[in-house]
C-alpha positions as CSV (number, residue, x, y, z in Angstrom):
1,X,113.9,147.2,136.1
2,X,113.2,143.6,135.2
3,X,111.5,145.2,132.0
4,X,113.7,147.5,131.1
5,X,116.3,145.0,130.9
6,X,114.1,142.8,128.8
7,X,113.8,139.5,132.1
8,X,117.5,139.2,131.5
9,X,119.4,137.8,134.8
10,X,122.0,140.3,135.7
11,X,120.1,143.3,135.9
12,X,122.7,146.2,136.9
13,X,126.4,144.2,135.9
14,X,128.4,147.0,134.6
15,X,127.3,150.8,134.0
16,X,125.2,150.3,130.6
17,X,123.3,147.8,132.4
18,X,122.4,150.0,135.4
19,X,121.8,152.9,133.4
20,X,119.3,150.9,130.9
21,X,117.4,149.2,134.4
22,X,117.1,153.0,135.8
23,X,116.1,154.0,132.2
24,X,118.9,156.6,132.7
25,X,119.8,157.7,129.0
26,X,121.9,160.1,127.1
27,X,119.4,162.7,127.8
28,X,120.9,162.8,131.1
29,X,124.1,163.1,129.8
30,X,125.3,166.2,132.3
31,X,122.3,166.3,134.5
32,X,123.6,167.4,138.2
33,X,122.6,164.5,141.0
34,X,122.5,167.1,143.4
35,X,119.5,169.8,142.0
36,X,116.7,167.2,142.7
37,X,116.2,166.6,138.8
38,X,115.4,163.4,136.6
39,X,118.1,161.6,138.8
40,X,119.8,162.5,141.9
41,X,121.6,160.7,145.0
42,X,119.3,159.6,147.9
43,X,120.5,159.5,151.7
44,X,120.8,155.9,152.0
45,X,122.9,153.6,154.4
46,X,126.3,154.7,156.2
47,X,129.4,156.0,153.8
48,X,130.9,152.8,151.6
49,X,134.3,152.5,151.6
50,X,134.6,153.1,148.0
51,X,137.4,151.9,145.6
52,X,138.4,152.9,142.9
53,X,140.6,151.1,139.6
54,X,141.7,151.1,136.3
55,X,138.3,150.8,133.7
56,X,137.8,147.6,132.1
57,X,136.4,146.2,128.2
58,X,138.1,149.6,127.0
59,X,140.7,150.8,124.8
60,X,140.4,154.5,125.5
61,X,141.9,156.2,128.5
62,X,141.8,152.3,130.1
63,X,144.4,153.7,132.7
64,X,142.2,156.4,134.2
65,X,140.7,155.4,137.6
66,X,137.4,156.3,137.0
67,X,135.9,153.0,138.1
68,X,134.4,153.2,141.6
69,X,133.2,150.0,143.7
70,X,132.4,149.1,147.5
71,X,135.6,147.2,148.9
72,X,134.6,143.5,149.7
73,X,131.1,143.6,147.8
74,X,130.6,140.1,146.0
75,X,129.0,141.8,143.2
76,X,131.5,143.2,141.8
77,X,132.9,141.9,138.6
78,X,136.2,142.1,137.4
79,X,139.5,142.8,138.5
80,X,139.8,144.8,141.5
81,X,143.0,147.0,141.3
82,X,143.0,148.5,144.8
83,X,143.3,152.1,145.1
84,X,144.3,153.1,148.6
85,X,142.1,152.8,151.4
């Protein structure tokens, strides 16, 4: 991951940053995470309780709630418009 993302500090902040680190591309652009392709989902620990809210650093569709987050996790950067638990 480190080299993918060229040493730099935050490794994974924000979707484009993950996706470079995993070396996940527009290649995979409508790739299923369930078929056991180039990238899937892996049993991990118990459910999150996952949140959603507005996306952020957009102009388009900026009130769709198509960011997801854990509730409570530090890492997360900016605002956190709650969706209900």
């Amino acid at each position: 991951m480190r080299a993918r993302r060229f040493g730099a500090r935050d490794l994974c902040r924000g979707p484009g940053r993950l996706c470079a680190a995993l070396a996940i591309d527009r290649s995979h652009d409508g790739c299923s995470l369930f078929d056991g392709g180039a990238v899937w989902l892996a049993r991990g620990r118990p459910p999150l309780r996952v949140r959603t809210s507005r996306r952020i650093g957009i102009a388009r569709a900026a009130e769709r709630r198509l960011r997801f987050y854990e509730a409570g996790n530090p890492f997360v950067s900016g605002p956190r418009f709650l969706s209900p638990p």
